[in-house]
OpenMM code with the backbone's topology and positions (N, CA, C; nanometers):
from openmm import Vec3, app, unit

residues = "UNK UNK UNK UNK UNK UNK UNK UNK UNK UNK UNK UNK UNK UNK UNK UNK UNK UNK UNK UNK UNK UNK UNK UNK UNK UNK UNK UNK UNK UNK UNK UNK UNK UNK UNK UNK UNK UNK UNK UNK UNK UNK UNK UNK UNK UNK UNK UNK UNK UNK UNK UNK UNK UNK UNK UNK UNK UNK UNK UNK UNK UNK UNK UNK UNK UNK UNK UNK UNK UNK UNK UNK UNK UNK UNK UNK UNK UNK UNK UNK UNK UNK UNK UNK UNK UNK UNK UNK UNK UNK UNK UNK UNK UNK UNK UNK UNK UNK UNK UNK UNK UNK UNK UNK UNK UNK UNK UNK UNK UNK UNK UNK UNK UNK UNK UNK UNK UNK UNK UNK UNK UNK UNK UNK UNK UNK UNK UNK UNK UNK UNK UNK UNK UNK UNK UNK UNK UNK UNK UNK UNK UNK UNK UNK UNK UNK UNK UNK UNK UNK UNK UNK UNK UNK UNK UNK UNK UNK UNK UNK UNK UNK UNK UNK UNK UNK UNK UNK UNK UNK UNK UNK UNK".split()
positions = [
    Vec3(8.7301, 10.0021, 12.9359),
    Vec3(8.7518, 9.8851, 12.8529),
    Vec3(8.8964, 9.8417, 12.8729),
    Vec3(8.9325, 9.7138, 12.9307),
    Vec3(9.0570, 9.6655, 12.9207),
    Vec3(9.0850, 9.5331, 12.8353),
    Vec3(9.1933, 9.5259, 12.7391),
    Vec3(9.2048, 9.3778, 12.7078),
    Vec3(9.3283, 9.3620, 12.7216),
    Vec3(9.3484, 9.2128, 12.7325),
    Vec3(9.4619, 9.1608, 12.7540),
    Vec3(9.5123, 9.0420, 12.6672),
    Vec3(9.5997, 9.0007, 12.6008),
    Vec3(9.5596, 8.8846, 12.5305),
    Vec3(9.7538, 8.8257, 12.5109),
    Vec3(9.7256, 8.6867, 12.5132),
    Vec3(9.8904, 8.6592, 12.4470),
    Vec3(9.9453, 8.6343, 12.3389),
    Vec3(10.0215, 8.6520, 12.2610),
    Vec3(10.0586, 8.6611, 12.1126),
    Vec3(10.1951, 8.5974, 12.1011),
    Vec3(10.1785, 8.4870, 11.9829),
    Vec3(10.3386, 8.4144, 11.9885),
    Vec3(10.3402, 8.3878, 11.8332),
    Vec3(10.4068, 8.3705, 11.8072),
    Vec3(10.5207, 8.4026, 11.6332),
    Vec3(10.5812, 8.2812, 11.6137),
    Vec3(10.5982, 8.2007, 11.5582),
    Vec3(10.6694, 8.1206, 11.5081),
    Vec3(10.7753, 8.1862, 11.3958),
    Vec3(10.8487, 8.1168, 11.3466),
    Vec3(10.9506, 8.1232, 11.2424),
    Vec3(10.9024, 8.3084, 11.1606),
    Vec3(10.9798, 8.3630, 11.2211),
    Vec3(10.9969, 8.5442, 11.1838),
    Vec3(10.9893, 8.5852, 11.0468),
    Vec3(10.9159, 8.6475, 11.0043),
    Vec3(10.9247, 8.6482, 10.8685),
    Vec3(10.9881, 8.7791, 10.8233),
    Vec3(11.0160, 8.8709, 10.9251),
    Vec3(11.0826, 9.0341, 10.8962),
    Vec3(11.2074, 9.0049, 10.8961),
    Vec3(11.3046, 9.0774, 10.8341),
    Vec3(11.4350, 9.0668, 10.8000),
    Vec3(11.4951, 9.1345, 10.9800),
    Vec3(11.5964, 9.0962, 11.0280),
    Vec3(11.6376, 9.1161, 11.2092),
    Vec3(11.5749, 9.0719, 11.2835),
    Vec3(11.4577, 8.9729, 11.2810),
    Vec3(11.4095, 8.9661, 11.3944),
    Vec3(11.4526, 8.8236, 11.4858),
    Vec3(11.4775, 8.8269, 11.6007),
    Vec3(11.5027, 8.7106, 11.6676),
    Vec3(11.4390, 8.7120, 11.7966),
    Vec3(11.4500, 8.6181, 11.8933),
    Vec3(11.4018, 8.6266, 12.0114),
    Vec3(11.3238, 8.5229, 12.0305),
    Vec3(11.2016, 8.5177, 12.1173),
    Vec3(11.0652, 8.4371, 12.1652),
    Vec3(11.0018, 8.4949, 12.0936),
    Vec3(10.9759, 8.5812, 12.0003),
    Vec3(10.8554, 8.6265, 11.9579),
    Vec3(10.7093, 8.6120, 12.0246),
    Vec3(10.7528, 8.6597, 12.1758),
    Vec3(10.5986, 8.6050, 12.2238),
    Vec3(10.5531, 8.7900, 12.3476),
    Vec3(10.4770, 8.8066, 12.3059),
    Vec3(10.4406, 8.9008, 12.3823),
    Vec3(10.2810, 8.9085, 12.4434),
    Vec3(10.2455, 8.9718, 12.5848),
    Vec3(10.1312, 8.9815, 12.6103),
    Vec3(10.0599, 9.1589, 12.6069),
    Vec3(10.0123, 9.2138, 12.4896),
    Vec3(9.9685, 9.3252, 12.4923),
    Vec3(9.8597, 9.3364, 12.5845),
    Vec3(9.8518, 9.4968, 12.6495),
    Vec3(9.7760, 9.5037, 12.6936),
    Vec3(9.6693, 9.6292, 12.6915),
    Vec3(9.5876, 9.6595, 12.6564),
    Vec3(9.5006, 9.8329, 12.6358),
    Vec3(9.4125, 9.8314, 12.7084),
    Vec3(9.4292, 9.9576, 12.7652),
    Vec3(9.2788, 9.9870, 12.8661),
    Vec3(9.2757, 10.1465, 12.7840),
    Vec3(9.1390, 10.1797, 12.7801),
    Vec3(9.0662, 10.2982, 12.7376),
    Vec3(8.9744, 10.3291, 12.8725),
    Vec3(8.9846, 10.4433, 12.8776),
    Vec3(8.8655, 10.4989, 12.9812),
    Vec3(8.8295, 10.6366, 12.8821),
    Vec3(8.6794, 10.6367, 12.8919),
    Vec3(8.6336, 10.7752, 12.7882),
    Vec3(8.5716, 10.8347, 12.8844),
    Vec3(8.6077, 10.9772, 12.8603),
    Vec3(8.4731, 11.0488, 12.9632),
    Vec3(8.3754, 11.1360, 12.8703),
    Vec3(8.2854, 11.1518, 12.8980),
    Vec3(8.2063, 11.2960, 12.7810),
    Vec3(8.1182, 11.3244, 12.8684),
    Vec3(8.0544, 11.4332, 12.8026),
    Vec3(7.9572, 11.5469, 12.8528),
    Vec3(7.8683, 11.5477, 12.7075),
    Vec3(7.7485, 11.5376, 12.7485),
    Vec3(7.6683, 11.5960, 12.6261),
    Vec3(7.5562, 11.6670, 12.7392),
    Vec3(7.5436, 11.7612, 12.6310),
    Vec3(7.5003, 11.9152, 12.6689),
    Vec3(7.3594, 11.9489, 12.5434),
    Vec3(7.2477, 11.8686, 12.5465),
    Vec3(7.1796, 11.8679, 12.4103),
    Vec3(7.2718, 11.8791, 12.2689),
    Vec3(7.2777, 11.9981, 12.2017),
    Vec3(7.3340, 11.9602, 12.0601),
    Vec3(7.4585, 11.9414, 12.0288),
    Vec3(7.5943, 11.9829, 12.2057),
    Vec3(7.7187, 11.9954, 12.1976),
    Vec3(7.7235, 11.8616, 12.3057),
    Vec3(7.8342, 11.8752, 12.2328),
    Vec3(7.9340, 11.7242, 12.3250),
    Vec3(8.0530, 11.7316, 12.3143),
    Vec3(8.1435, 11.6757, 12.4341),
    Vec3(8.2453, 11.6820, 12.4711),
    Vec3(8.3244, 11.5390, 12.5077),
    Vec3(8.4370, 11.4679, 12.4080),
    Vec3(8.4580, 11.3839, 12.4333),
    Vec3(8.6311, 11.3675, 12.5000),
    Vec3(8.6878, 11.3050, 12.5975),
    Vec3(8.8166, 11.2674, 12.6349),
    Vec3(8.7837, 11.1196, 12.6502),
    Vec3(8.9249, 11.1079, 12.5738),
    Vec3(8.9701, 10.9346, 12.6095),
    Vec3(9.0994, 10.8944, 12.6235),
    Vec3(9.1263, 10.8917, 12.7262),
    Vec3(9.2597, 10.7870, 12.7771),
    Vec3(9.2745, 10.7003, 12.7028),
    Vec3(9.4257, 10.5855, 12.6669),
    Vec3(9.4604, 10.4815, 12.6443),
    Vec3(9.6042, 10.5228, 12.6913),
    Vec3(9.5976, 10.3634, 12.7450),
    Vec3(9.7556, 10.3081, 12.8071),
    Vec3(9.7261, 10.2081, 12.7011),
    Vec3(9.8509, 10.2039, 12.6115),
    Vec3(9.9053, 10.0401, 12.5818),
    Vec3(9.9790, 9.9950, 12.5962),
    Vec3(10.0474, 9.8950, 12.6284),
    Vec3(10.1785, 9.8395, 12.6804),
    Vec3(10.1363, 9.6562, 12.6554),
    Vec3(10.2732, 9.6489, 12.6641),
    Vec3(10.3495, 9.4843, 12.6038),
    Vec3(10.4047, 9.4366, 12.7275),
    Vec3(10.3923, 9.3092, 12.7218),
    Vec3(10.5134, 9.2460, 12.8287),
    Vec3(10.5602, 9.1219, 12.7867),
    Vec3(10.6920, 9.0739, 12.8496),
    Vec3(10.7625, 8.9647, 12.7818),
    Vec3(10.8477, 8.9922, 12.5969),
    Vec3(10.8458, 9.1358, 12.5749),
    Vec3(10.8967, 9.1555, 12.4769),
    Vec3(11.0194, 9.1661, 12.5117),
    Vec3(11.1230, 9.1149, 12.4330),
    Vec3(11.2580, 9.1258, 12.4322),
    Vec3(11.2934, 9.2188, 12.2784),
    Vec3(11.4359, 9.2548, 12.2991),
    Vec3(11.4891, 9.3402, 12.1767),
    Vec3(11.4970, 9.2023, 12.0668),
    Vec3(11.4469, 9.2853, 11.9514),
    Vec3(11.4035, 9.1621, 11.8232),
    Vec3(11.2847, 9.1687, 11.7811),
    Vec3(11.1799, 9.1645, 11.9000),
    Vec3(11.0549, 9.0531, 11.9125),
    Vec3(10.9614, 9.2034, 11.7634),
    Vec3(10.8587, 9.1213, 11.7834),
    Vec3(10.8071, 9.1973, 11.6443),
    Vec3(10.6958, 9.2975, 11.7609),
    Vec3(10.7277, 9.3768, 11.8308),
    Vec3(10.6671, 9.4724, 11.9170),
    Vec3(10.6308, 9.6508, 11.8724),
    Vec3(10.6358, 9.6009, 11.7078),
    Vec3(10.6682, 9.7534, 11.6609),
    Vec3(10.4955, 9.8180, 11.6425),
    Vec3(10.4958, 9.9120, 11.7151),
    Vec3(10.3462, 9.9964, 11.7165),
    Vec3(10.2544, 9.9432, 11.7900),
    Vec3(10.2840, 9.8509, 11.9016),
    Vec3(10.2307, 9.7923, 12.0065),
    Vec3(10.2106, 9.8816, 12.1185),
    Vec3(10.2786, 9.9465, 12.1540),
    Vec3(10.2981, 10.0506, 12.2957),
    Vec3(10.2955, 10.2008, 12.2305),
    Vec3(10.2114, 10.2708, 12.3709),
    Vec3(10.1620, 10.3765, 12.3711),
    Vec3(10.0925, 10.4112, 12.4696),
    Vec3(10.2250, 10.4185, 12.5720),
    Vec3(10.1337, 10.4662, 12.7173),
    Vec3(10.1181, 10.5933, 12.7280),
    Vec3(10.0046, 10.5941, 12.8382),
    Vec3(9.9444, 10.6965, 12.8968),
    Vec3(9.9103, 10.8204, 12.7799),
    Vec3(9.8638, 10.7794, 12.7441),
    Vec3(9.7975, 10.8921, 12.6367),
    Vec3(9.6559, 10.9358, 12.6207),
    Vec3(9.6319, 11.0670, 12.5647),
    Vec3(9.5124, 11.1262, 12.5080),
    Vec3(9.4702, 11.0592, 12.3753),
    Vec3(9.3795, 10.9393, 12.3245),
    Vec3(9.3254, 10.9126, 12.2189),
    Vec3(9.2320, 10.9890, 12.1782),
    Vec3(9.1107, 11.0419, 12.2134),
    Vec3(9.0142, 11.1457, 12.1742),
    Vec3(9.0026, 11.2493, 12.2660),
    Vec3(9.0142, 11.3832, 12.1884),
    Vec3(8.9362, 11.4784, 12.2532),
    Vec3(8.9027, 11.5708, 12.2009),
    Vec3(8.7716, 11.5953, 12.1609),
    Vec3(8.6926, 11.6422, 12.1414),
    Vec3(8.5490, 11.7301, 12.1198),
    Vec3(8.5268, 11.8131, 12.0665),
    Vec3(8.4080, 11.8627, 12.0859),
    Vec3(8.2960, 11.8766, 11.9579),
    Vec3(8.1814, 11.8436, 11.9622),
    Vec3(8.1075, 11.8206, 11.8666),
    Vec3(7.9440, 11.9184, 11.8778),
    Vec3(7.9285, 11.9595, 11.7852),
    Vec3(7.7949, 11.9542, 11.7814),
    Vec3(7.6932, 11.9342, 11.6616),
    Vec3(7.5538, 11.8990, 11.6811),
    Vec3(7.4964, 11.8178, 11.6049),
    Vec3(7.3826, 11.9130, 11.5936),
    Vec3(7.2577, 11.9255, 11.4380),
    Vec3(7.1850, 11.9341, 11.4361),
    Vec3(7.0798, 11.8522, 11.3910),
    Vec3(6.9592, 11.8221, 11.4266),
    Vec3(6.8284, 11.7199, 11.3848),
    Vec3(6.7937, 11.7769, 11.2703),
    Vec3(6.7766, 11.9305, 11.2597),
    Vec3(6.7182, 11.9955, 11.1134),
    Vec3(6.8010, 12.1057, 11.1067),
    Vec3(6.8943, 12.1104, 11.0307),
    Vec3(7.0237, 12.1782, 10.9698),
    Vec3(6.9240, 12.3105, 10.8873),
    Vec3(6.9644, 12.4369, 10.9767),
    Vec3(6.8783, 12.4729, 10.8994),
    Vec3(6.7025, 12.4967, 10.8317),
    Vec3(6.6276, 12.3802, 10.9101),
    Vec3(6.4879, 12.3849, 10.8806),
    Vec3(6.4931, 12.2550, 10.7081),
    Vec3(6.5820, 12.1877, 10.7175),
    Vec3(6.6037, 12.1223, 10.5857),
    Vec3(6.5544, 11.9384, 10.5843),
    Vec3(6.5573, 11.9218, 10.7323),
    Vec3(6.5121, 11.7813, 10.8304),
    Vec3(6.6326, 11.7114, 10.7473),
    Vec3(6.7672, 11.7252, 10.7788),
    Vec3(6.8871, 11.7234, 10.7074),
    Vec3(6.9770, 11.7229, 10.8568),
    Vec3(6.9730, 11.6121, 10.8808),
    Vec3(7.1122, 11.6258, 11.0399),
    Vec3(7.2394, 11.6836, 11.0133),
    Vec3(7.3232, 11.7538, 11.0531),
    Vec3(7.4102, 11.7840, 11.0679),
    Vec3(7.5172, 11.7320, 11.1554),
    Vec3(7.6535, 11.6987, 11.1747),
    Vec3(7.7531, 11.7004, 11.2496),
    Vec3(7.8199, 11.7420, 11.2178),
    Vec3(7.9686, 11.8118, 11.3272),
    Vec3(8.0417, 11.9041, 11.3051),
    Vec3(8.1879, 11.8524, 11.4299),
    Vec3(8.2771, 11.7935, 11.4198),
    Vec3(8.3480, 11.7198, 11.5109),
    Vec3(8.4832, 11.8114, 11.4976),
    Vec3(8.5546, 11.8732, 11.6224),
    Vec3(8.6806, 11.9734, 11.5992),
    Vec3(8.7496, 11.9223, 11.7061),
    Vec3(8.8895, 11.8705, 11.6935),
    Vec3(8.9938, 11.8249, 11.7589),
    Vec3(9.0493, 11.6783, 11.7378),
    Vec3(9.0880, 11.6146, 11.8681),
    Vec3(9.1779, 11.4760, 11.8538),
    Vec3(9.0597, 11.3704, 11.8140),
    Vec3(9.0896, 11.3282, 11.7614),
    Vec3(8.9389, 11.2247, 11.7158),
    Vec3(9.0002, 11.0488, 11.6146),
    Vec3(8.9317, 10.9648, 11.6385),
    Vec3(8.9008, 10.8500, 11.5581),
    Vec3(8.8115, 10.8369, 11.4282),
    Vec3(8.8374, 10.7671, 11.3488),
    Vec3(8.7589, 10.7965, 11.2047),
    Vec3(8.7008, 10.6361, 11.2009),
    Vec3(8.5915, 10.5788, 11.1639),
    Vec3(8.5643, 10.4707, 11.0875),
    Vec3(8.4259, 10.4720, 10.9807),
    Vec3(8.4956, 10.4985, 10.8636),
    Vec3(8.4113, 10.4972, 10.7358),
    Vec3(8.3603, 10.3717, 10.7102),
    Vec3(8.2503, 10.3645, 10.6761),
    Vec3(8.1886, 10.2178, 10.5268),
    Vec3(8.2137, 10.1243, 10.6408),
    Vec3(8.2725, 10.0271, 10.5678),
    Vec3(8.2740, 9.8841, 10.6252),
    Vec3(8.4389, 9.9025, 10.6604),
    Vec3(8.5156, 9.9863, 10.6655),
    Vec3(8.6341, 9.9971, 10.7416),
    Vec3(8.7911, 9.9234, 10.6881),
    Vec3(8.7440, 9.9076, 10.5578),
    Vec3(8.8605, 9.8692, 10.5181),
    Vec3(8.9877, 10.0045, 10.5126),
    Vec3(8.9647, 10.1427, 10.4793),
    Vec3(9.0664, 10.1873, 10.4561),
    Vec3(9.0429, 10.2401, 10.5806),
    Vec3(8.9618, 10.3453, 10.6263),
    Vec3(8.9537, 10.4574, 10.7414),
    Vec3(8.9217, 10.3645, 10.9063),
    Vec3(8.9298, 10.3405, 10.9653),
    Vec3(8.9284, 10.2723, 11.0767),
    Vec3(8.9296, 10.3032, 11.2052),
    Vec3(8.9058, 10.2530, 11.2484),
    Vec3(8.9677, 10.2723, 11.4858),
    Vec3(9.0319, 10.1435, 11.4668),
    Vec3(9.1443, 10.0780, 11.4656),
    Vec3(9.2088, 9.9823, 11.4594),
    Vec3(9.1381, 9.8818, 11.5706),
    Vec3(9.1052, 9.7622, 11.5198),
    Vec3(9.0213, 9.6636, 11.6066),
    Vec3(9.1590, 9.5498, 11.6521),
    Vec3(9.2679, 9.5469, 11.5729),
    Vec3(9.3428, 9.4415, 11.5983),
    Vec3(9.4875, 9.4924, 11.6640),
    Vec3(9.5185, 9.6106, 11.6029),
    Vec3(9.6770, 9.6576, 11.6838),
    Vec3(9.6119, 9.7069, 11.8432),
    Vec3(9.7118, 9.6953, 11.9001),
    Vec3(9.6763, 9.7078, 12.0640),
    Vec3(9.7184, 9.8716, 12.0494),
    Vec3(9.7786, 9.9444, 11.9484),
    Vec3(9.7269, 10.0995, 11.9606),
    Vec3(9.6079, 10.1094, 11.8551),
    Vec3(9.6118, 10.2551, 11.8422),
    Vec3(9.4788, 10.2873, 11.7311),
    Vec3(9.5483, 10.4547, 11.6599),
    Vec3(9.5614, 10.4252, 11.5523),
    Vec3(9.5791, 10.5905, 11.4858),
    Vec3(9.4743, 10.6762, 11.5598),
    Vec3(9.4983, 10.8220, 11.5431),
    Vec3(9.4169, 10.9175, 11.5982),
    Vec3(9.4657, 11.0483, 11.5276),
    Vec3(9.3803, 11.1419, 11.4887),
    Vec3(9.3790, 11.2411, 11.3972),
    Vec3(9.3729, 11.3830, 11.4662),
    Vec3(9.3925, 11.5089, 11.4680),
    Vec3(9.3992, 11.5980, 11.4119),
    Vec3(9.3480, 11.7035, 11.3764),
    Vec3(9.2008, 11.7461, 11.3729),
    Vec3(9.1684, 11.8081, 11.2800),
    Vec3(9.0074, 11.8456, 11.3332),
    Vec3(8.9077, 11.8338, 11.1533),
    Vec3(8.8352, 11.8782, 11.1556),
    Vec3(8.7283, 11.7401, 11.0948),
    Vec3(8.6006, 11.7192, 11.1355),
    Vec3(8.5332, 11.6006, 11.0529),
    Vec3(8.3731, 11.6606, 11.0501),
    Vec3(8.2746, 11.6616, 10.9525),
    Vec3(8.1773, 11.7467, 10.9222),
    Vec3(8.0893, 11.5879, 10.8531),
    Vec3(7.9603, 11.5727, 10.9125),
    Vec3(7.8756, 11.5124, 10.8671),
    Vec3(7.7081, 11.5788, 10.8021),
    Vec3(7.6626, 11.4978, 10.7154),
    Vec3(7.5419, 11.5347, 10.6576),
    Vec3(7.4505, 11.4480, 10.6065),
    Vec3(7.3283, 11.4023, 10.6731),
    Vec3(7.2931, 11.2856, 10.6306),
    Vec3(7.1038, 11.2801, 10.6517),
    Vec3(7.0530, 11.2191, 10.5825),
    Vec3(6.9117, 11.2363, 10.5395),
    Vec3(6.8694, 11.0919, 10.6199),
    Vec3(6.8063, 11.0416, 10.7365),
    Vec3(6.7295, 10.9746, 10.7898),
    Vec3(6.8726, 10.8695, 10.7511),
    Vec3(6.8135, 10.7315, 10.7202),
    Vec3(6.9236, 10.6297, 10.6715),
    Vec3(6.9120, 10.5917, 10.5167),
    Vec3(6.8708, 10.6975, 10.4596),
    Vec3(6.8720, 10.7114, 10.3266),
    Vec3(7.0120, 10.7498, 10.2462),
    Vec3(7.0697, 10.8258, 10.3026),
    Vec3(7.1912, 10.8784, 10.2557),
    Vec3(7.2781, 10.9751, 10.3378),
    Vec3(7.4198, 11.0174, 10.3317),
    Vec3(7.5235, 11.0378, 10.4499),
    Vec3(7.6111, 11.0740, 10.3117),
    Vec3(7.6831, 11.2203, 10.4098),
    Vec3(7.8091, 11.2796, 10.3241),
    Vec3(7.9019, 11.3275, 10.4332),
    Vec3(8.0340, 11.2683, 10.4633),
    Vec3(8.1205, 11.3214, 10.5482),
    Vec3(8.2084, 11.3206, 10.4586),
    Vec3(8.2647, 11.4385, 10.5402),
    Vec3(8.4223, 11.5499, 10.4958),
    Vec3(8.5104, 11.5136, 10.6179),
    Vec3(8.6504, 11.5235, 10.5642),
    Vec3(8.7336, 11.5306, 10.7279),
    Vec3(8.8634, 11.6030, 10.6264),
    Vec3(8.8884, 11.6639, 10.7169),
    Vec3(9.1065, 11.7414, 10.6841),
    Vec3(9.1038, 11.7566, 10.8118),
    Vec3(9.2634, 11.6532, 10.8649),
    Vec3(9.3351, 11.5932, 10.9818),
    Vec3(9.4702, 11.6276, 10.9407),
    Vec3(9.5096, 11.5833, 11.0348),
    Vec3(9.6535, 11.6009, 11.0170),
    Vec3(9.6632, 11.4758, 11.1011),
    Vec3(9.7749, 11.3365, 11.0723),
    Vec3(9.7542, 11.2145, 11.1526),
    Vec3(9.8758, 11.3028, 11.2788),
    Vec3(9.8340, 11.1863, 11.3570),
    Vec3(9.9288, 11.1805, 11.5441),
    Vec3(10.0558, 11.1308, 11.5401),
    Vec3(10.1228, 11.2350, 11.5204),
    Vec3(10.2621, 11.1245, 11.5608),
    Vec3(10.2766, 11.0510, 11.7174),
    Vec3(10.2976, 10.9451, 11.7026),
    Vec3(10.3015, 10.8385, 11.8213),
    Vec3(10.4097, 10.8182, 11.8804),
    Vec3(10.4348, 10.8396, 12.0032),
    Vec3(10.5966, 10.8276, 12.0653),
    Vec3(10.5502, 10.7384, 12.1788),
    Vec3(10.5727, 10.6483, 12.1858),
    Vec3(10.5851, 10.4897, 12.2759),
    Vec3(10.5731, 10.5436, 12.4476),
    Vec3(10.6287, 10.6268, 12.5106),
    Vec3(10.6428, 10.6565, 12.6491),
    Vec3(10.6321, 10.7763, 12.6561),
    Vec3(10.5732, 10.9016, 12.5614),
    Vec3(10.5829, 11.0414, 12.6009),
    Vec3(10.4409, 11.0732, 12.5155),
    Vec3(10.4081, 11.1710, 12.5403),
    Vec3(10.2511, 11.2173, 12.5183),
    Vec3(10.2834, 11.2417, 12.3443),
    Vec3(10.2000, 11.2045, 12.2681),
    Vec3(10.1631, 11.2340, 12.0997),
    Vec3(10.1985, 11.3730, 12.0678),
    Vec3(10.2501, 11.3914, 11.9976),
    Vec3(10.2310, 11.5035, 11.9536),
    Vec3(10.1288, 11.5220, 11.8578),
    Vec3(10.0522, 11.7380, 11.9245),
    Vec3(9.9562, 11.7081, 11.7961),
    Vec3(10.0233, 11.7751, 11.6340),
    Vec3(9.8852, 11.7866, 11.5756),
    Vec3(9.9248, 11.8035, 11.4449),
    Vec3(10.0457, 11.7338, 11.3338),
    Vec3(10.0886, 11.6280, 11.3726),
    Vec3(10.1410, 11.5575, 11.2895),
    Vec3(10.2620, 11.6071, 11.2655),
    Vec3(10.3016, 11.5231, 11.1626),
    Vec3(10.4580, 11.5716, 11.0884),
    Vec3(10.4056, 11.6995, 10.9810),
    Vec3(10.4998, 11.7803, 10.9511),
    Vec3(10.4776, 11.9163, 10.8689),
    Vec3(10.4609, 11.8279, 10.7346),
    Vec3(10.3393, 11.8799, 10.6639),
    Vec3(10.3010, 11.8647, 10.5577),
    Vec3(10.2063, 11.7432, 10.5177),
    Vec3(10.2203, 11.6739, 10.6615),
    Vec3(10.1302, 11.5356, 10.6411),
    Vec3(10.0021, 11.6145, 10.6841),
    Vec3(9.9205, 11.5340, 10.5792),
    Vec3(9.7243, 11.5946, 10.5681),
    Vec3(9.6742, 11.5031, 10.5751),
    Vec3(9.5811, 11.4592, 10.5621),
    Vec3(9.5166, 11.3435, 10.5672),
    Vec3(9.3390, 11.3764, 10.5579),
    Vec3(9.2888, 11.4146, 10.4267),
    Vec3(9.1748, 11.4585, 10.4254),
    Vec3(9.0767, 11.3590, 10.3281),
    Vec3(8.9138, 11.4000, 10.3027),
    Vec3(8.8434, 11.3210, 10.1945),
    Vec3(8.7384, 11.3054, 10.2177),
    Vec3(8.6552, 11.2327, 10.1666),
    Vec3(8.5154, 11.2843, 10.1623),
    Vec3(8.4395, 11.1624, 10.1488),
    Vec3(8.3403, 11.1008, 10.1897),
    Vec3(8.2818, 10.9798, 10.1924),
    Vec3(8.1348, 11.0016, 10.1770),
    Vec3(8.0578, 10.8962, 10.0968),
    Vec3(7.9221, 10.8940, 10.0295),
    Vec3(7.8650, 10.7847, 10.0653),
    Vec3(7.7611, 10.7857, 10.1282),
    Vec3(7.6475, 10.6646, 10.1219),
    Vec3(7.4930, 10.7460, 10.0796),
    Vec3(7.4535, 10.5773, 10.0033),
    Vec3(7.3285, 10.6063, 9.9725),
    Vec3(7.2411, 10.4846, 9.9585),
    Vec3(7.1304, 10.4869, 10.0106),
    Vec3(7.0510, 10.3283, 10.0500),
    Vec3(6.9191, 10.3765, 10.0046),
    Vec3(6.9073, 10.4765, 9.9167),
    Vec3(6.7546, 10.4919, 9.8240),
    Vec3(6.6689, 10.3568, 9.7845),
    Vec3(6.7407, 10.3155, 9.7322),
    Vec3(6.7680, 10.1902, 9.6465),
    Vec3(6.7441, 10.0707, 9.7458),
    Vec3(6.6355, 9.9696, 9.7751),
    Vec3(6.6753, 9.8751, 9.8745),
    Vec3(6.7526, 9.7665, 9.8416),
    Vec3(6.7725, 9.7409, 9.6755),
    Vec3(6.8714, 9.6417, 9.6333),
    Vec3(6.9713, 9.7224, 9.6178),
    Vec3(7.0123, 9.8642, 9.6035),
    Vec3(7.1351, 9.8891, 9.5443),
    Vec3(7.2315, 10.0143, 9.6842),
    Vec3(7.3106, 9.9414, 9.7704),
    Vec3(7.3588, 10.0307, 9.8270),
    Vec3(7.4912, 10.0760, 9.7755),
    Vec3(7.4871, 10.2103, 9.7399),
    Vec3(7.5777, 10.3072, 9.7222),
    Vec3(7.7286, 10.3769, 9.8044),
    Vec3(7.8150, 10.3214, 9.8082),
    Vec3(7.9451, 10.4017, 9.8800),
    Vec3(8.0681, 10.4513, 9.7829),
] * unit.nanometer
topology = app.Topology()
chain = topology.addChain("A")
for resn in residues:
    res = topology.addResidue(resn, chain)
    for name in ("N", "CA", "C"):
        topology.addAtom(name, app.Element.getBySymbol(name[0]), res)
């Protein structure tokens, strides 16, 4: 996946900023995986990078080359147990997007994307109802050198999410 797109600013609204305010971001992702029946294995590249940015321009959290965005390993069950109750179980670098994505996300609009940390555990009954868990630790992001994992000391980033569609008028989150 590559995009490319151009972006220009009129009249700056952040306190220092000057310049053209005009930049052309750019992200390419390449994912690779392996699925192996109930285990899977995910890696994903991203390069992001800017051009035409000058010192000023509003370029902050735009760039993030050559990096590891996901990697991962997962495995899944159809009947958890004998319970006809799916299971998932997700351990390493990973992306989150809950509900309709207002708080938890894969960023659709910054030309990077947060990336986590950790651990993410699903549980869910046909499309009747869904319970995920996650404790992450977020990515610190460094512009030209590989992420570091596990985050800053003491940053967590955990919680627990509910759906339920029993109800055909009343959906539950």
């Amino acid at each position: 996946e590559h995009r490319t797109r151009y972006e220009n600013m009129t009249n700056p609204f952040r306190r220092g900023e000057f310049g053209t305010n005009e930049q052309i971001p750019q992200r390419t992702r390449v994912p690779l995986g392996l699925n192996g029946g109930p285990f899977r294995f995910l890696v994903e590249y991203q390069d992001a990078r800017t051009h035409l940015n000058e010192p000023g321009n509003f370029v902050t959290n735009q760039v993030d080359q050559n990096d590891i965005q996901q990697l991962f390993v997962s495995g899944t069950s159809q009947n958890l147990f004998g319970t006809g109750i799916r299971g998932d179980l997700h351990l390493g670098r990973l992306n989150m997007d809950m509900g309709r994505r207002r708080l938890v996300n894969r960023n659709g609009f910054l030309n990077t994307t947060n990336a986590f940390d950790g651990v993410h555990a699903m549980l869910s009954k046909s499309k009747t109802w869904s319970l995920r868990a996650f404790l992450t630790k977020p990515v610190v992001r460094y512009p030209t050198s590989f992420d570091q994992p596990f985050g800053q000391a003491g940053s967590v980033f955990w919680g627990a999410y509910y759906t339920n569609q029993q109800v055909s008028w009343l959906n539950t989150d």
